[in-house]
C-alpha positions as CSV (number, residue, x, y, z in Angstrom):
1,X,27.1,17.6,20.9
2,X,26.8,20.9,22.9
3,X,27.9,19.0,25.9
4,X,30.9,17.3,25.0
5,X,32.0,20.9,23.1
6,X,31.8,22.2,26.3
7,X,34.1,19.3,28.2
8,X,36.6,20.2,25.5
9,X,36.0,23.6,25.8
10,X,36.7,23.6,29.9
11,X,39.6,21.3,30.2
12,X,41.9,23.0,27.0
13,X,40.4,26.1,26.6
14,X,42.8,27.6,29.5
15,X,45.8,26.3,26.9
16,X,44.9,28.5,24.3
17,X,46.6,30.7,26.6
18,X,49.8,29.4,25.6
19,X,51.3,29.8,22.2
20,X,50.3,29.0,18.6
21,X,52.9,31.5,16.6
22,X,56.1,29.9,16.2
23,X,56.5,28.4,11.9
24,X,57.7,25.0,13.4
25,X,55.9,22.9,10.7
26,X,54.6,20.6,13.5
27,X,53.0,23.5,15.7
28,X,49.2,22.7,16.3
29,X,48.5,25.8,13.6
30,X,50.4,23.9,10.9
31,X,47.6,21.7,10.9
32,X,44.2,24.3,10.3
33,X,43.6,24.5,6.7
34,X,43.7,28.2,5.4
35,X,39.9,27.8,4.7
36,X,39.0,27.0,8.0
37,X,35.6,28.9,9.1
38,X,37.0,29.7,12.5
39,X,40.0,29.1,14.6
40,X,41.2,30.2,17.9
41,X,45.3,30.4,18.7
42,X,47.7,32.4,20.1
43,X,50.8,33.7,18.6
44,X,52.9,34.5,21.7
45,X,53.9,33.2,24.9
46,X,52.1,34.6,28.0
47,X,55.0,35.8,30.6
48,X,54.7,33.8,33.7
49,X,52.6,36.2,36.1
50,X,50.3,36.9,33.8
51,X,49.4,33.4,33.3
52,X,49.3,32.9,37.1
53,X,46.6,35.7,37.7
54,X,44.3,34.3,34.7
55,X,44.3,30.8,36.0
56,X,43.6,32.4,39.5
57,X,40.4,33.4,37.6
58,X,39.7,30.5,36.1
59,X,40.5,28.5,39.5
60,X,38.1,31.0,41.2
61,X,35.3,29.5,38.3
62,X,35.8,25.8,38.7
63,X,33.7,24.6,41.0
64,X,30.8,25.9,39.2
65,X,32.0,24.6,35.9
66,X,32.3,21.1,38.0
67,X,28.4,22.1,39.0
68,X,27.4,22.6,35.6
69,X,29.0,19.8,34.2
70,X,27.2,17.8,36.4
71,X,23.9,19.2,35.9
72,X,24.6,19.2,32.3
73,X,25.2,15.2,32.8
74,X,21.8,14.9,35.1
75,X,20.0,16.8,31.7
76,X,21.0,13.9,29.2
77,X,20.9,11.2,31.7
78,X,17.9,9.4,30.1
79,X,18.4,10.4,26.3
80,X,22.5,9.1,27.0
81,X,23.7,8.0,29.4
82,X,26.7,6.7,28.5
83,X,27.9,10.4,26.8
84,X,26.5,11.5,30.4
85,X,29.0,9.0,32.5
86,X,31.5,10.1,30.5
87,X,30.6,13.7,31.0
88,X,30.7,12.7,35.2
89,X,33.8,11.5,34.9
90,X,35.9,14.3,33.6
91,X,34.0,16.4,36.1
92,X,35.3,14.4,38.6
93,X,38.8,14.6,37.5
94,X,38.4,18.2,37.3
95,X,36.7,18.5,41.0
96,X,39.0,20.4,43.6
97,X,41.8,20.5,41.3
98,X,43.4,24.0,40.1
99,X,43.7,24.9,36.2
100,X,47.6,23.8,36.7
101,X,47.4,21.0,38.6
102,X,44.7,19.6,36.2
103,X,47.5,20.7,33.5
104,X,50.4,18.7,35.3
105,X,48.4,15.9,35.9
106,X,47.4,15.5,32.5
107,X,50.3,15.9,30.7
108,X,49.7,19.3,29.0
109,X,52.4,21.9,28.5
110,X,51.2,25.4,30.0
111,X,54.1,26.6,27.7
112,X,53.5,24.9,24.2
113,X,51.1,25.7,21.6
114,X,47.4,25.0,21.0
115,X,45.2,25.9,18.2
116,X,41.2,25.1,18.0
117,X,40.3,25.2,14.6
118,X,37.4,23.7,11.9
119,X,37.4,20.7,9.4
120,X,34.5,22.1,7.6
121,X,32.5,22.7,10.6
122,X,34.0,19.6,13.1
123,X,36.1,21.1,15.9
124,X,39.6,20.0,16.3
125,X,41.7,20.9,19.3
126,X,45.4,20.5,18.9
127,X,47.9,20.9,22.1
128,X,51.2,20.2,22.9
129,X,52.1,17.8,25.7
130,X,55.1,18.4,28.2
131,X,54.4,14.3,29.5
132,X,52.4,11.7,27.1
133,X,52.7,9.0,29.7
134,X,50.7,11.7,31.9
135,X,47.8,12.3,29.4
136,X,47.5,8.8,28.9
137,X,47.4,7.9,32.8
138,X,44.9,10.5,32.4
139,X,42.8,8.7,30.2
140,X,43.2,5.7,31.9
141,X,41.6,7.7,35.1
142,X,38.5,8.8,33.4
143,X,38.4,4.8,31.8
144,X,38.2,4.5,35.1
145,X,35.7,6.6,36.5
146,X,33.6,6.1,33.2
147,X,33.5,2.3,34.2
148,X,34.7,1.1,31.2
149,X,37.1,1.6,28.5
150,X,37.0,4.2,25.6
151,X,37.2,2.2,22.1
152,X,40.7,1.5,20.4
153,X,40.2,2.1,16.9
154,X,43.5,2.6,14.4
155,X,43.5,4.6,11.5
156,X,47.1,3.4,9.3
157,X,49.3,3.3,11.9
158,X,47.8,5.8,14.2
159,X,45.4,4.8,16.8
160,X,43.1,6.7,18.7
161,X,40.1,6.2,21.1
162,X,36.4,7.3,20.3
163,X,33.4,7.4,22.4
164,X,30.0,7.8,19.7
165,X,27.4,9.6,20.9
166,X,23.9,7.7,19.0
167,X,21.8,10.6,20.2
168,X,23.7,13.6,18.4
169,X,25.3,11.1,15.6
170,X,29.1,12.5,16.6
171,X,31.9,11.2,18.1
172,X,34.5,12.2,20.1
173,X,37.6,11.0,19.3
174,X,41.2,11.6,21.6
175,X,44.8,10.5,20.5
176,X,48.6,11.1,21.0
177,X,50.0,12.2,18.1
178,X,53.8,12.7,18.3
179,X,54.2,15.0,21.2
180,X,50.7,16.3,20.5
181,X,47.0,15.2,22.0
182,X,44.5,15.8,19.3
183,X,40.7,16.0,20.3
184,X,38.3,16.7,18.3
185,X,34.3,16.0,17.3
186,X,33.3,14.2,14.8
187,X,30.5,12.4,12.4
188,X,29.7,8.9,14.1
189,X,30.8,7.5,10.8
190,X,33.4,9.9,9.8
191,X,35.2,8.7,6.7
192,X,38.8,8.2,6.7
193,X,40.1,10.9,4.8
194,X,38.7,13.2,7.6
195,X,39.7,11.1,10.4
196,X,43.4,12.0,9.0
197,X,43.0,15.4,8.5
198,X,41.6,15.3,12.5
199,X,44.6,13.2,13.3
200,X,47.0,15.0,11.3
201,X,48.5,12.4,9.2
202,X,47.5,14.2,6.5
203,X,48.5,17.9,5.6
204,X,46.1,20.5,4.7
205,X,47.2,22.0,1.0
206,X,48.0,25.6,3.1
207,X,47.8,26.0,6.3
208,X,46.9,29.1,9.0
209,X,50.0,29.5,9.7
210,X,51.6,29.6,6.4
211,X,49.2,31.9,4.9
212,X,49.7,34.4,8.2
213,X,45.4,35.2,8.5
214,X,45.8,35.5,12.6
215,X,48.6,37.3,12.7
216,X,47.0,40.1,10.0
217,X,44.1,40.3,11.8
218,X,46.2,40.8,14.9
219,X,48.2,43.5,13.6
220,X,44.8,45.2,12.0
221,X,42.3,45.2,14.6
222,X,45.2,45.7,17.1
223,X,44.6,42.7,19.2
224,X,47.7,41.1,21.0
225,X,49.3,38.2,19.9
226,X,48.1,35.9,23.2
227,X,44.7,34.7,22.3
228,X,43.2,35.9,18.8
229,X,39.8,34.0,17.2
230,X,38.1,34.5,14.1
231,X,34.7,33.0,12.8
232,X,34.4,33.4,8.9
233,X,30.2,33.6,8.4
234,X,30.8,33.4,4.6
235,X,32.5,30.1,5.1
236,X,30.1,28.8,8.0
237,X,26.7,29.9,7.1
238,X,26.7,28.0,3.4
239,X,28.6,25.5,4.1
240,X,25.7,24.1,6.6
241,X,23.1,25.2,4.0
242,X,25.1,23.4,1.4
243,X,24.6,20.0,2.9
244,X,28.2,19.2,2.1
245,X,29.2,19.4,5.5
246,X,29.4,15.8,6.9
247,X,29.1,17.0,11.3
248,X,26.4,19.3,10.1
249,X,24.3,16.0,8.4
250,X,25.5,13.4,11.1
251,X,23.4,16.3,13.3
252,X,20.7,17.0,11.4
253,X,20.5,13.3,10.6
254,X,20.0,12.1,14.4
255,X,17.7,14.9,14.8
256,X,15.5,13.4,11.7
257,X,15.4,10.4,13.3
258,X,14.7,11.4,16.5
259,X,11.6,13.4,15.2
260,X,10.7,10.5,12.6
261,X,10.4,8.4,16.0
262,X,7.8,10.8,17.2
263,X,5.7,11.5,14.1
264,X,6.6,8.9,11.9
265,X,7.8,11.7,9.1
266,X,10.1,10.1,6.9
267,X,14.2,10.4,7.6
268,X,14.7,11.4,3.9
269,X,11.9,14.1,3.8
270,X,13.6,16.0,6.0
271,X,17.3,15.7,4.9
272,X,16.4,17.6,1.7
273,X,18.0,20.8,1.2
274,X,16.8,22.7,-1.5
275,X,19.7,24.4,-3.5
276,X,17.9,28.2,-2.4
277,X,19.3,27.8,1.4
278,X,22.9,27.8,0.5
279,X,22.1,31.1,-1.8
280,X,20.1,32.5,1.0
281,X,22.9,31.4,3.6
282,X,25.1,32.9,1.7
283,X,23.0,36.0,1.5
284,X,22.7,36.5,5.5
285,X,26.6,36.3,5.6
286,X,27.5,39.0,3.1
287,X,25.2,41.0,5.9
288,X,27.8,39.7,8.4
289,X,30.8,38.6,7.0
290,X,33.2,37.9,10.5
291,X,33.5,38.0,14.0
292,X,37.0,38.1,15.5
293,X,38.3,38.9,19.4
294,X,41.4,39.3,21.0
295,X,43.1,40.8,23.9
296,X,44.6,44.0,23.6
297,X,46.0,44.4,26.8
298,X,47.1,41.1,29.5
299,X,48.6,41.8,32.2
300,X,48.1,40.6,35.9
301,X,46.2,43.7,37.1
302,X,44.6,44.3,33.2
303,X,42.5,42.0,31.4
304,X,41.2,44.1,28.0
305,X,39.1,42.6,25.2
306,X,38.3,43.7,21.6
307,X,35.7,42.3,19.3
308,X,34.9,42.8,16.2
309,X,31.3,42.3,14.1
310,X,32.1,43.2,10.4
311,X,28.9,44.2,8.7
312,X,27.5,45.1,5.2
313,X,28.9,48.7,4.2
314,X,25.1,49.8,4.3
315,X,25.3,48.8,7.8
316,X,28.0,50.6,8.7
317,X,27.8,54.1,6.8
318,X,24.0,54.1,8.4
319,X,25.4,54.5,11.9
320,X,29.6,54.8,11.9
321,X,28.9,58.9,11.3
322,X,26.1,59.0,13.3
323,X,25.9,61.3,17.1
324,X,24.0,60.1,19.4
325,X,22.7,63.8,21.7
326,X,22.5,61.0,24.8
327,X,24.2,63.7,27.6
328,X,26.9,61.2,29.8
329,X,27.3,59.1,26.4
330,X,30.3,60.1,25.3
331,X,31.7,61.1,29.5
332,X,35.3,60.0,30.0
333,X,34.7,60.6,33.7
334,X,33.3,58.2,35.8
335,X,31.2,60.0,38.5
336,X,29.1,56.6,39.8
337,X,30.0,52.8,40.5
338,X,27.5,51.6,38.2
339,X,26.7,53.8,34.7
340,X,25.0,52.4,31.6
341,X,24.3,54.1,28.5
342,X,23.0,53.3,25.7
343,X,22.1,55.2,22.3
344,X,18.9,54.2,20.7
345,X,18.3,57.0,18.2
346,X,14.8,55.6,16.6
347,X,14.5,57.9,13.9
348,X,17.7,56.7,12.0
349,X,16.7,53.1,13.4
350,X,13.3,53.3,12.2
351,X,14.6,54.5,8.6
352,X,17.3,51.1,8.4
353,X,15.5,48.9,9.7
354,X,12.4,49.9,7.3
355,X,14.6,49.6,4.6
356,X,16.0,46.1,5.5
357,X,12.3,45.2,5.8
358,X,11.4,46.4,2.3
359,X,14.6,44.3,0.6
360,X,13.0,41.4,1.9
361,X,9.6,41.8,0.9
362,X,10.8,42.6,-2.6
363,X,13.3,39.3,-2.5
364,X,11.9,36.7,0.0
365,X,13.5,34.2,1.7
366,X,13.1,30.9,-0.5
367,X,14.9,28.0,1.8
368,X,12.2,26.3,3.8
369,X,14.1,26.7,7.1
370,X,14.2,30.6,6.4
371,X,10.7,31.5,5.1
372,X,10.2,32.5,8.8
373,X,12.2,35.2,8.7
374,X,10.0,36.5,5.7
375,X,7.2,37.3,8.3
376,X,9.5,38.4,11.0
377,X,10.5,40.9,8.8
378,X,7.1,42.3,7.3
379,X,6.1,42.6,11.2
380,X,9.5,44.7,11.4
381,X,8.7,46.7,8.8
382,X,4.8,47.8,10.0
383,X,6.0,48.4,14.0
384,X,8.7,50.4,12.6
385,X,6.3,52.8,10.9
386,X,4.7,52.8,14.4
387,X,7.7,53.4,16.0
388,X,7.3,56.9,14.2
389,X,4.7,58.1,17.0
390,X,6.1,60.4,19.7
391,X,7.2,59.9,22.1
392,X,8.6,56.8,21.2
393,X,10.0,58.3,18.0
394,X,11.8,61.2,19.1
395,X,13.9,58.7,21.7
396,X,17.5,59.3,21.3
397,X,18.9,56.7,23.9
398,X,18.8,56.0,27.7
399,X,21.5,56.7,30.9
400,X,21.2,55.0,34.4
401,X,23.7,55.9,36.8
402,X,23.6,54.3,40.7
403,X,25.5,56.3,43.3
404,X,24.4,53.8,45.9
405,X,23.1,49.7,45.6
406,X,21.7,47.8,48.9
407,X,20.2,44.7,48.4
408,X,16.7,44.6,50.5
409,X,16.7,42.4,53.7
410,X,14.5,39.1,52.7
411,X,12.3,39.8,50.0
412,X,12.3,43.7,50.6
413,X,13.3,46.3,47.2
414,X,16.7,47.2,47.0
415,X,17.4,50.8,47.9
416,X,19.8,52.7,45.7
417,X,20.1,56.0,44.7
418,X,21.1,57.5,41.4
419,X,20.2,59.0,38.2
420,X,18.2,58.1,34.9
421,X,18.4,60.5,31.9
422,X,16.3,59.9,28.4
423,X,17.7,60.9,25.5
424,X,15.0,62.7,23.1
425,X,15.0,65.4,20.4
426,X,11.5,66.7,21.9
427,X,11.9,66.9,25.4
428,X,8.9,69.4,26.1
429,X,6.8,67.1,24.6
430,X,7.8,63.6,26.2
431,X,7.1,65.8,29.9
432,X,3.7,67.3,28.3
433,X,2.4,63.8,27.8
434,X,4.0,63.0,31.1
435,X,1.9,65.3,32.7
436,X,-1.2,64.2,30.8
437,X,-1.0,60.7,32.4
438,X,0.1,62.1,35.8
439,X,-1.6,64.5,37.0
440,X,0.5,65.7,39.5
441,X,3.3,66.1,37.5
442,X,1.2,69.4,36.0
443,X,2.3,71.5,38.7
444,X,5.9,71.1,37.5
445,X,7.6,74.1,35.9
446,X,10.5,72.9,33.8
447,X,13.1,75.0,32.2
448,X,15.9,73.7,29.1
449,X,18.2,74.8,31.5
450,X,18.9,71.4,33.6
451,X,17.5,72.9,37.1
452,X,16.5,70.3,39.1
453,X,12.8,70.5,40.3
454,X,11.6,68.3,43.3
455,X,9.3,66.0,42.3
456,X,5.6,66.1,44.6
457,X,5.7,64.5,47.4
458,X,3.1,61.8,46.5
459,X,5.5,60.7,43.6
460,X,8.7,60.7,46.1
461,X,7.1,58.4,48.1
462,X,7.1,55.7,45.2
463,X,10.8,55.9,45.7
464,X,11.2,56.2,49.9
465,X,13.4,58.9,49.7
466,X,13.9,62.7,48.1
467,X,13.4,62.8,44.2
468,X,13.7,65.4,41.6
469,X,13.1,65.6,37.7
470,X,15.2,68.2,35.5
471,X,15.0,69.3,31.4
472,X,17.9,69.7,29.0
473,X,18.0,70.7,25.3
474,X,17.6,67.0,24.2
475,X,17.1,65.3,27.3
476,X,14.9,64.2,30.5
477,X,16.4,63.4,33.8
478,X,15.2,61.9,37.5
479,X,17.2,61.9,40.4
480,X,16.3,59.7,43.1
481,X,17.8,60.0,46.8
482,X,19.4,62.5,48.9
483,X,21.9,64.7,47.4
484,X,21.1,63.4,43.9
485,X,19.8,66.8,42.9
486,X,22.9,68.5,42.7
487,X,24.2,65.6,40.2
488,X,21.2,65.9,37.9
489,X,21.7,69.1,36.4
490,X,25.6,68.1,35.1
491,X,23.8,64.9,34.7
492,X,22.3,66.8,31.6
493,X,25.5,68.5,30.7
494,X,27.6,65.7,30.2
495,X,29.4,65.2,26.9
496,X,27.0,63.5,24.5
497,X,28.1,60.5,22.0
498,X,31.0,60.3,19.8
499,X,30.9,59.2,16.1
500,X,29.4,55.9,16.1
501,X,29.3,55.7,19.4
502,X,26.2,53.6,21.1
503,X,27.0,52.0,24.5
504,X,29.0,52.8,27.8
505,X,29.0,50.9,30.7
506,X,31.5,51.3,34.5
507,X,30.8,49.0,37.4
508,X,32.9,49.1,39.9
509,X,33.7,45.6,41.5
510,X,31.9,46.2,44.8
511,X,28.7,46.7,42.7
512,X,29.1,43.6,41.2
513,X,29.6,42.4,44.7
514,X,25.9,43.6,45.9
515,X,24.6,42.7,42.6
516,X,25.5,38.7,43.3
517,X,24.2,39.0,46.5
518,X,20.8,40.1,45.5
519,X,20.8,37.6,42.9
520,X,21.7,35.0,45.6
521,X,18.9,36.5,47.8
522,X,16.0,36.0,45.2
523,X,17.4,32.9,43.8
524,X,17.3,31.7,47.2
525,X,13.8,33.4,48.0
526,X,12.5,31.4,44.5
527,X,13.9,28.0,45.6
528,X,12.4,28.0,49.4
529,X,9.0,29.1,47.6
530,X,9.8,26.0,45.1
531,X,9.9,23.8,48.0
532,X,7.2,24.9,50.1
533,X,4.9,23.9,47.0
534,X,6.3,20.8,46.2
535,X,6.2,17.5,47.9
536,X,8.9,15.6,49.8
537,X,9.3,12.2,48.7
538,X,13.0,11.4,48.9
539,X,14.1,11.6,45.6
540,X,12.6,15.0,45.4
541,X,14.7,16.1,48.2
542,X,17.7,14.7,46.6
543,X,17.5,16.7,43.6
544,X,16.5,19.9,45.5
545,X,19.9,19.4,47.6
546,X,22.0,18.4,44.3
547,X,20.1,21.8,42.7
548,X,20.7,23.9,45.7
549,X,24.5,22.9,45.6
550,X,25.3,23.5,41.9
551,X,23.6,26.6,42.4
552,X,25.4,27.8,45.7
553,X,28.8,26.6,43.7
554,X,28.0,29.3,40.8
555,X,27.4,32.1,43.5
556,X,30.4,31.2,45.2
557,X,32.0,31.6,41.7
558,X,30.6,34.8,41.1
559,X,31.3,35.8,44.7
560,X,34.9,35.4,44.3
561,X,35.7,36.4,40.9
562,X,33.2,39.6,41.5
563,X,36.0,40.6,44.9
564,X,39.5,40.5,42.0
565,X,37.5,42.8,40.3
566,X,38.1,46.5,40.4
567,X,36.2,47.8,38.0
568,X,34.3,46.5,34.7
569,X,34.0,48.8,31.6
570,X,32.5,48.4,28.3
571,X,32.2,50.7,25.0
572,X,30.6,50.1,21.9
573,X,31.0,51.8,18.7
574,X,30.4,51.4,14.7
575,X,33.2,52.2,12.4
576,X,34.1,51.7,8.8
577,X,34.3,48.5,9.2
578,X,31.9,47.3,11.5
579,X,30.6,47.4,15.2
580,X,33.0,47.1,17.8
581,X,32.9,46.2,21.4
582,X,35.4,46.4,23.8
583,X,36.0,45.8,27.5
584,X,39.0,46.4,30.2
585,X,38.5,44.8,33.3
586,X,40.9,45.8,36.4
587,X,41.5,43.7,38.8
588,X,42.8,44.8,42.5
């Protein structure tokens, strides 16, 4: 199931990037029923530069999608193999091909409209086609490279082609309807009435589009009209827990009898769903009701994201007014190429998530599949009383920033230098206890001023270079390498958190760069240990050199998408509403 959401996922999801906002009663959002748990569309037309540099990006990725489809087929090989063939085969039609010339060969129209929407919880992915002959030739080429030919079914007078998966109990069914290809994932044994909803031959009573749900949440979360998705939790969540929902049983189904294979536990004992999940389901979403995302800014230098987490109201008020003292939290400048903060204030933490703890201990959990969570949340609830202890307790967040990133020559550290402030309301005390476990820290003579102090020589040398430690009114901070003490006291001066406020992140893209490479270093380091331990028959050696190549593909992915990049940033935030997270990446 996973596997073939993903094949849909890679060769449309570019499409999304199209248009779904036009009230032509045939447009791919005429079809999602208003009551849909989630959809993804877009209600504008993308200019044509903008497209050009996000399929640049997406061009960039391929080959390590084409690796990981691959490796995903390998994975099922045994369990399915034919779902895996099939998987090989639209990886091969993908391989060296560019998102467009994938689009012209198959017949899909970079300028229509797409929408990916639910049937209950079964995916359906509606696009419109600039060429139906193409996107049948295109079928006919993955016929071919499945070795054999997709089944013909007919539903009326509307046929379409399936491919049933035993081992998930879904199918996945493609078809050209009108001037529209319709793909979507469904029960093995889906029942006719939802085959035509999937198909479209039947209407839903009121549509997405007719009730305008994108288009509001566009307008109030301020997301533009190219790409906008929504997942409704109080739709998703009990419906699965209702047992009503007929992909969620085909799953859970072929699961039952997978595991009544191995133990010899009965199919029907395990489809039972007591009554108390869907109220409990329904419980966990009211916590979280929706996620939604969106663009808020596309351009061909500016790629900016929103998204949205709307929680319970006693969620929200507990953190939306809340200021995190974190100095270089709430900083509008950037001053390094990499700076992370976080807020972690574990006083105001300790006190919600003790009361979250106590709500479930007075009202359990009564659905089987959730009892779990009854003990996860009674261990919450004791190490949160622990978490009173200082230090721990009086944390208020934590700051790294990196001036400087070199990845170590073979298996060597990385040298960097840069600077880490903690965020606590008793910083005397945090360095007193510091001091207890390290001795030579006792020397140290700090002030609340923010003057740097260097740090003894027999701690420096830990780090190879110069190092200093420094004291604010609510914070700690350590500077590491030369020329880092004259940072480290503004380090401690910088503007602390905004309402709400509880993440910052820069990178800049060359960062990233040396980031990839070290991960290429010790991925490379782990892989020539791997193969000094292991043996060399031959069909080891084949997988090793079909492993090494999906994983040098990735890097190479990384690697070129990491030199578009400018810069990276990040911000995260809770309002009224919610928590919100949003991210502008500039590209060069």
């Amino acid at each position: 199931m996973r596997s073939t959401t993903r094949i849909l996922a890679l060769a449309f999801g570019g499409l999304l990037l199209a248009a779904c906002g036009n009230k032509d009663k045939d447009a791919p959002l005429a079809y999602a029923p208003a009551d849909t748990p989630y959809v993804v569309a877009n209600l504008d037309v993308l200019d044509d530069d903008t497209r050009a540099a996000l399929f640049a990006q997406a061009d960039a990725q391929m080959p390590a999608e084409v690796a990981q489809l691959r490796a995903a087929a390998d994975e099922m090989a045994a369990k399915d193999p034919d779902t895996a063939n099939l998987i090989r085969a639209f990886a091969k039609e993908l391989d060296g091909k560019t998102v467009e010339t994938f689009a012209q060969n198959t017949g899909l129209d970079l300028k229509g409209y797409s929408a990916l929407y639910g049937l209950g919880l079964a995916p359906v992915l509606r696009f419109e086609l600039s060429d139906t002959d193409a996107f049948e030739a295109f079928i006919g080429r993955l016929e071919d490279a499945y070795g054999k030919k997709l089944e013909v079914a007919t539903v009326g007078k509307q046929s379409y082609r399936r491919h049933v998966s035993p081992t998930s109990g879904t199918e996945l069914i493609l078809a050209v309807v009108g001037k529209q290809a319709v793909a979507a994932i469904l029960p093995a044994d889906a029942a006719e009435p939802l085959l035509r909803q999937a198909l479209g031959l039947d209407r839903p009573a009121k549509s997405v589009q007719e009730d305008g749900r994108l288009a509001d949440l566009a307008k109030a979360k301020g997301y533009e009209n190219w790409a906008v998705g929504e997942l409704d939790l109080t739709r998703a969540l009990p419906l699965a827990a209702s047992g009503k929902d007929p992909l969620f049983n085909a799953l859970l189904k072929a699961r039952a009898q997978a595991e009544s294979a191995k133990t010899g536990e009965p199919v029907a004992n395990q489809l039972q769903i007591p009554p108390s999940c869907q109220a409990d389901a329904a419980r966990i979403a009211n916590r979280v009701p929706e996620m939604s995302f969106g663009y808020t800014r596309l351009d061909p230098k500016h790629q900016d994201m929103r998204w949205d987490l709307a929680l319970a109201s006693d969620i929200s008020q507990a953190f939306s007014g809340l200021k995190v003292d974190l100095p270089g939290l709430g900083a509008t400048q950037v001053s390094s190429p990499f700076e992370f903060f976080l807020g972690l204030p574990v006083a105001q933490m300790r006190a919600f998530w003790t009361a979250q703890a106590d709500a479930v201990a007075a009202k359990p959990f009564s659905c089987p599949a959730l009892t779990d969570l009854n003990d996860s949340f009674a261990k919450l609830g004791a190490s949160m009383q622990k978490a009173a202890i200082p230090p721990f307790g009086d944390l208020l967040g934590v700051g790294l920033s990196l001036d400087s990133f070199a990845p170590g020559k073979g298996n060597a550290m990385p040298k960097f230098t840069g600077r880490l402030v903690l965020g606590t309301s008793n910083p005397a005390g945090l360095l007193a206890m510091g001091q207890m476990m390290t001795p030579a820290l006792a020397q140290l003579k700090l002030t609340s001023g923010g003057q740097p102090v260097a740090l003894p020589s027999n701690l420096a040398t830990m780090f190879g270079q110069p190092a200093w430690i420094a004291m604010g009114p609510k914070s700690l901070g350590l500077g590491v390498g030369a020329g880092e003490d004259a940072k480290l006291g503004d380090a401690l001066k910088a503007p602390t958190g905004d309402a709400g406020q509880m993440l910052r992140m820069h990178l800049s893209g060359q960062m990233y760069l040396d980031w990839v490479t070290l991960m290429q270093q010790k991925a490379d380091s782990l892989t020539a240990a791997a193969a000094a331990l292991g043996k060399n028959e031959p069909d080891d050696q084949t997988d090793k050199a079909a492993s090494e190549a999906r994983t040098k593909a990735q890097f190479d992915a990384m690697r070129a998408q990491a030199a578009r990049i400018q810069s990276l940033e990040a911000e995260a935030h809770v309002d009224s509403s919610g928590l919100v997270v949003t991210s502008q990446t500039t590209l060069k």
